[in-house]
MIGUKE-976393 format. One line per field, with one value per residue (C-alpha): residue in three letters; x, y, z. Coordinates in pm, whole numbers, plus 32768, in hexadecimal, padded with zeros to 4 digits. Each point is the difference from the previous one (the first is absolute). Layout:
N
type (ALA | ...) .
east (X | ...) .
north (Y | ...) .
up (Z | ...) .
***
This chain:
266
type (UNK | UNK | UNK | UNK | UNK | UNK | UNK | UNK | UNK | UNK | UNK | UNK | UNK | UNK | UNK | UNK | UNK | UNK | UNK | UNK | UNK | UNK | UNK | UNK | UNK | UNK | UNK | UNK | UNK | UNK | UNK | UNK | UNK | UNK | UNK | UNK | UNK | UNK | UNK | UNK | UNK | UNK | UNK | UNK | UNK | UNK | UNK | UNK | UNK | UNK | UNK | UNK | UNK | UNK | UNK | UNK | UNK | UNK | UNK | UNK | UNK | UNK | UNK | UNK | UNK | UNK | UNK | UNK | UNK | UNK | UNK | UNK | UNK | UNK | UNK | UNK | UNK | UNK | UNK | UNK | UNK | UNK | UNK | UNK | UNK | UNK | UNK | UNK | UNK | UNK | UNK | UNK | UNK | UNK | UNK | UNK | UNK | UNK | UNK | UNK | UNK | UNK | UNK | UNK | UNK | UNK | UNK | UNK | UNK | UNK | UNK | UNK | UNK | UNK | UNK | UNK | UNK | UNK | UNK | UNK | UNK | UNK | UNK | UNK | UNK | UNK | UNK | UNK | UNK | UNK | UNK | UNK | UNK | UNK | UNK | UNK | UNK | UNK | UNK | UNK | UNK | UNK | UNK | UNK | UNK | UNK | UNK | UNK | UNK | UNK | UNK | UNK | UNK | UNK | UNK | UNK | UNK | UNK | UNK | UNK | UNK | UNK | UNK | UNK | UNK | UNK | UNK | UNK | UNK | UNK | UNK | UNK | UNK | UNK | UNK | UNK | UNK | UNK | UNK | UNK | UNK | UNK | UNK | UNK | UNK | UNK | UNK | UNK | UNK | UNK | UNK | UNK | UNK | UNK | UNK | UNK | UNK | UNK | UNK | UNK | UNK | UNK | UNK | UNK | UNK | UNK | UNK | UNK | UNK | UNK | UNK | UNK | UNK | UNK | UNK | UNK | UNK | UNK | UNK | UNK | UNK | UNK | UNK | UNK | UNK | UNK | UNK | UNK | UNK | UNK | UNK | UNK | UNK | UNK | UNK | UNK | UNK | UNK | UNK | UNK | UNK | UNK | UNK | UNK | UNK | UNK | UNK | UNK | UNK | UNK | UNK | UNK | UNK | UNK | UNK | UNK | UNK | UNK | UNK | UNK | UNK | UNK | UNK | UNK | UNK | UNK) .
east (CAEF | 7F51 | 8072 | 7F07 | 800A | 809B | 7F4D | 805F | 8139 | 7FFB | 8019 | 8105 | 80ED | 807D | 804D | 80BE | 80BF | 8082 | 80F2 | 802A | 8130 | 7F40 | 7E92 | 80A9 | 7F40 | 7EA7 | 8025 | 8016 | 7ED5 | 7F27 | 7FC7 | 7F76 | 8033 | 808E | 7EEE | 7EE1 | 80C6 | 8037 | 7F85 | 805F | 7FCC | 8059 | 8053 | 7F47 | 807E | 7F22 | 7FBA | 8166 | 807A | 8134 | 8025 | 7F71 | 7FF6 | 7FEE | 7F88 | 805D | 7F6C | 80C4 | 8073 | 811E | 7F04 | 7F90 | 80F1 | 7FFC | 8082 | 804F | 8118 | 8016 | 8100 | 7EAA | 8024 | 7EF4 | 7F16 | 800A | 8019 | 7EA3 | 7F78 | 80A9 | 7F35 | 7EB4 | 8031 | 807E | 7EA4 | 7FE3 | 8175 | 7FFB | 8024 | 81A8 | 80A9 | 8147 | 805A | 80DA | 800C | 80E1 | 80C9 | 7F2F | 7EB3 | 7FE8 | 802A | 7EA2 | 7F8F | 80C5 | 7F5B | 7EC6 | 8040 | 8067 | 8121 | 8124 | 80FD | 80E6 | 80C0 | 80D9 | 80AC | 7FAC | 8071 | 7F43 | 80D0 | 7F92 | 80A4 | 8053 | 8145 | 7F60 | 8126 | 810F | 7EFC | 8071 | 8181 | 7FEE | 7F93 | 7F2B | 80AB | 7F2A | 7EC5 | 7ECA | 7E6E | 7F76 | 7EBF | 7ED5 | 80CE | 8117 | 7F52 | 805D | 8187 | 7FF6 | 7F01 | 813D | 810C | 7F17 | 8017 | 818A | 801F | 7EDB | 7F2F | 7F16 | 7F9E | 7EC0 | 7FFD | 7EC5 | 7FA9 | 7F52 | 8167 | 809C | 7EA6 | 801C | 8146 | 80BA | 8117 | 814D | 80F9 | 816F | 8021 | 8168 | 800C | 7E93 | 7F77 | 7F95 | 8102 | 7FA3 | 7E9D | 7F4C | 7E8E | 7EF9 | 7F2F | 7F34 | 8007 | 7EE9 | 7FFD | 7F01 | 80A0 | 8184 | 8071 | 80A2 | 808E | 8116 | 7FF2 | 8070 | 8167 | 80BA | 814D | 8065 | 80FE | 80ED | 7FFC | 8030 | 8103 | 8000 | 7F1E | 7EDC | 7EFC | 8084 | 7F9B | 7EA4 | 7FB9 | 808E | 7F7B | 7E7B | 801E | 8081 | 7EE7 | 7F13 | 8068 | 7FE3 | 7EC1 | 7F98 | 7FFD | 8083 | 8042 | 80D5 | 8050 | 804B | 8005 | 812C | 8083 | 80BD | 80F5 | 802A | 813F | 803E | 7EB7 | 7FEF | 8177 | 7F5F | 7EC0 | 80D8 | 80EB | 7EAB | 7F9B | 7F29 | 8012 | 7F3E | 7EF1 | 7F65 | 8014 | 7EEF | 7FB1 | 7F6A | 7F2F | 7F16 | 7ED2 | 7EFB | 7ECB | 8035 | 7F29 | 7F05 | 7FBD | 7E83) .
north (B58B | 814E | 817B | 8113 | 815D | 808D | 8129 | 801F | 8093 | 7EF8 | 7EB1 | 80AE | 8070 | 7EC1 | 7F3D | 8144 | 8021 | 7E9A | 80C7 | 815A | 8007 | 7F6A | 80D0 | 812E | 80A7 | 7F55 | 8055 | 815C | 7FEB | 7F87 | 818B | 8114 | 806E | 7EE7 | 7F25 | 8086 | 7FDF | 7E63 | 7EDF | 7EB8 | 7E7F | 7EC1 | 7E96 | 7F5A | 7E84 | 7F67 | 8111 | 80B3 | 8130 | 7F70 | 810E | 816D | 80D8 | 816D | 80EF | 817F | 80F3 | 817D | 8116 | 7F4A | 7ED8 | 7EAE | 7F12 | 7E98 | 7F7B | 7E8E | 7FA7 | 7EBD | 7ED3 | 7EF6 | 8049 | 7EE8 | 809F | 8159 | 7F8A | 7F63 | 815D | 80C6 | 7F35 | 8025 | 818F | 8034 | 8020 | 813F | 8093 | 812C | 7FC9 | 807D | 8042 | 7FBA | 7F05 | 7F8E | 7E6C | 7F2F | 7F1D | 7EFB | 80A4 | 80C0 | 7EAF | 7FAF | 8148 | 7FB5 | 7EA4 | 8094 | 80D8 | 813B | 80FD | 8008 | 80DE | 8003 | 8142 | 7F9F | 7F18 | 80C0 | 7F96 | 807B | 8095 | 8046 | 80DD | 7ED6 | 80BC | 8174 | 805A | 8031 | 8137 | 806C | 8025 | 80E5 | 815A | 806B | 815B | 80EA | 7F47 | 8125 | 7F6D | 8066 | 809E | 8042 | 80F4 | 7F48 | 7F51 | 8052 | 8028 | 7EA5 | 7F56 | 809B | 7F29 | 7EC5 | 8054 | 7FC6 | 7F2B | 7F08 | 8042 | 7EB2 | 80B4 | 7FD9 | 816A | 80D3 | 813C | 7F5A | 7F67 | 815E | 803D | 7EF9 | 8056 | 7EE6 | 804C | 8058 | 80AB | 8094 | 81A7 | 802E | 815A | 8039 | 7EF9 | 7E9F | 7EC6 | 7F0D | 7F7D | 7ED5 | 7FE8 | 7EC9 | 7F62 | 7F9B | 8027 | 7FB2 | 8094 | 7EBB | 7EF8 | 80B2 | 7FAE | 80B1 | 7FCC | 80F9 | 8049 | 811C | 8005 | 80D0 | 80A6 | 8104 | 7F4F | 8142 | 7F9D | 7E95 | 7F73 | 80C0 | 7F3E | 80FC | 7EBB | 7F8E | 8136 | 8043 | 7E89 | 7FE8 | 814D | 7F94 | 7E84 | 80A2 | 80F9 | 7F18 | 7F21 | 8131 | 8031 | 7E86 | 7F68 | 7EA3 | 7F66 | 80AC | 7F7E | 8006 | 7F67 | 8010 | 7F88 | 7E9E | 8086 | 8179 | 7F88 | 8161 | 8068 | 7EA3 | 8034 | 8166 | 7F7C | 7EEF | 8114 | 806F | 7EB2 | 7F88 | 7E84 | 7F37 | 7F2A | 7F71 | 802D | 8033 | 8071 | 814B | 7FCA | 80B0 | 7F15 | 8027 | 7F1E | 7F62 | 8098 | 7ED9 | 8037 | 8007) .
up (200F | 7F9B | 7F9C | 80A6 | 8017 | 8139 | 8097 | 814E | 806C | 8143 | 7F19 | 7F2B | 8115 | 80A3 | 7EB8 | 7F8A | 8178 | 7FBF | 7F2B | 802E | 7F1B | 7EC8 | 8063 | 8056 | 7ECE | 8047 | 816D | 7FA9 | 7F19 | 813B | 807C | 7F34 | 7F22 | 7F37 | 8094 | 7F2A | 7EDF | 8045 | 7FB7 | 8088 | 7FF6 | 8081 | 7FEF | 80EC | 8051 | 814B | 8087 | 800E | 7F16 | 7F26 | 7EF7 | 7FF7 | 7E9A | 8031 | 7EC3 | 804B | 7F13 | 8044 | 7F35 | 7F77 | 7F61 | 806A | 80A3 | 8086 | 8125 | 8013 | 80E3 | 8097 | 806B | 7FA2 | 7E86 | 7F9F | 80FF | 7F59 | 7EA4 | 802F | 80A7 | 7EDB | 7EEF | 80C9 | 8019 | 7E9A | 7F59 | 8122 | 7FAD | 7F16 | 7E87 | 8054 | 813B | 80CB | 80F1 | 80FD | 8012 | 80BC | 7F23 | 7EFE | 8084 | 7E92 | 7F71 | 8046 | 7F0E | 7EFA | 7FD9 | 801E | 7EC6 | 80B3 | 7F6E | 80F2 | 7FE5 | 8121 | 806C | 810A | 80FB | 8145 | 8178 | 813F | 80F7 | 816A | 8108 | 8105 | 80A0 | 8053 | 80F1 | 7ED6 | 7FD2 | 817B | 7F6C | 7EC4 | 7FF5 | 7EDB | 7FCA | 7F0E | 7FC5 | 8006 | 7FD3 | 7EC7 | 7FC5 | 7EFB | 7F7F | 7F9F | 7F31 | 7E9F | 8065 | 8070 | 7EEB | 7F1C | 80D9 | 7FBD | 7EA6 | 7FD7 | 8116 | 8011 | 7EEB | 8057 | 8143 | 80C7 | 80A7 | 7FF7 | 809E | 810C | 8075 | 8078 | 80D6 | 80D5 | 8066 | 7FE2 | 7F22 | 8049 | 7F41 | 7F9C | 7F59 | 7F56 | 7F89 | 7FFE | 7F77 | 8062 | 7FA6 | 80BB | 8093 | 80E5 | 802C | 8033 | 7F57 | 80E1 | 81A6 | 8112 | 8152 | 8041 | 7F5F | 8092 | 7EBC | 7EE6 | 7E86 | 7F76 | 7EA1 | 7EFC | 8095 | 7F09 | 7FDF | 7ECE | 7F10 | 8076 | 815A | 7FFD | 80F5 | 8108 | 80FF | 7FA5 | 7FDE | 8147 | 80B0 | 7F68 | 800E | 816F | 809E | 7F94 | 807E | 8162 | 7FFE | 7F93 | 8134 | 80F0 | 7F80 | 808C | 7E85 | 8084 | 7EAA | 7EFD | 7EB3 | 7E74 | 7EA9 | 7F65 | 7EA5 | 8000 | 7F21 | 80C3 | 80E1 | 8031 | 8090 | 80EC | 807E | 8096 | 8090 | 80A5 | 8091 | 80AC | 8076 | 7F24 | 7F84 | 7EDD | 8075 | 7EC7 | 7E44 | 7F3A | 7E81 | 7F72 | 7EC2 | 7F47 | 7FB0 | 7EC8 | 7FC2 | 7EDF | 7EEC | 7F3D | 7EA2 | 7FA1) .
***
């Protein structure tokens, strides 16, 4: 039983494939440019991968990806990478994973309950009709960084989202109420992750979610992205009755938490 540094994208891809729904994130991070912003390891037992750790450093800060139904498995890798995690950073760890940092001194402070939901019945997309929803662009972005900021102020939109085109959005009088973009979405790997789905507090309850939400998964699918899917909030019923109106289902839970070193006294 050993952890090692992963470095090729070909010994990473068929432990991550064994679950598409639980790797959809890491899958993503296998083509540029999230890949030279990764690092990865595994858990090596005779000769087979049983647990695979992902750090992501972007724009938005370091995060942690440790998602797994062999929790003893990746609680051994995540102590043999901690002396290599940042000094603070956020993670996503399936449940009791964390455990294993917090009895190794670590600071763990969990900020959500979070369920994984994959798009596993695309042809409810072939019966609505997304009226109204326009494509963004650089442009917009100021108009719409001001929607995140009464709708979703714990975003993780940049600039860089609007010039890759894959965002999709709603204009009431002028002005932009409701958004859907990704987070993260390989033309490789046919996979993609929605994130920074946001409607105004003004125009809540009229299905506006649905259609931003519903007209990107269907044009993501055109597009040949095979694998759609999102984190939502446990406790969001709202948000998961919508996604499930699309087709979408949760495969797996896991935890957010933000994760300090613990500081030693000298």
């Amino acid at each position: 039983m050993v952890a090692k540094e992963l470095t090729k994208r070909e010994e990473i891809e068929p432990y991550l494939r064994r679950d598409v729904g639980l790797h959809l994130y890491a899958l993503g991070d296998l083509e540029e440019p999230y890949w030279s912003r990764a690092r990865w390891w595994g858990w090596e037992e005779k000769g087979e991968l049983e647990g695979v750790l992902l750090l992501y450093s972007g724009e938005e800060g370091a995060t942690v990806l440790g998602l797994t139904d062999k929790v003893a498995a990746m609680q051994s890798l995540l102590l043999a990478v901690a002396p290599m995690l940042p000094e603070e950073c956020y993670a996503h760890l399936s449940p009791r994973v964390v455990q294993a940092l917090v009895r190794a001194g670590w600071m763990v402070e969990k900020k959500a309950d979070l369920f994984k939901m994959m798009l596993t019945a695309p042809e409810f997309l072939e019966h609505l009709r997304f009226e109204g929803v326009e494509t963004p662009t650089e442009s917009d972005f100021l108009e719409i960084e001001r929607l995140y900021a009464v709708s979703y102020p714990g975003h993780w939109f940049t600039r860089g989202r609007l010039a890759e085109g894959w965002m999709r959005g709603i204009k009431e009088a002028g002005r932009w109420v409701a958004v859907a973009g990704v987070h993260v979405v390989s033309r490789q790997m046919r996979v993609a992750a929605l994130g920074n789905i946001a409607v105004h507090p003004d125009a809540r309850g009229h299905g506006l979610g649905l259609q931003v939400t519903g007209a990107l998964s269907r044009d993501l699918r055109v597009q040949g992205i095979e694998d759609v899917g999102l984190n939502v909030r446990v406790d969001n019923k709202v948000a998961r009755r919508c996604y499930e109106r699309l087709g979408f289902s949760v495969v797996a839970s896991y935890g957010e938490y933000r994760l300090q070193r613990e500081q030693k006294l000298v």
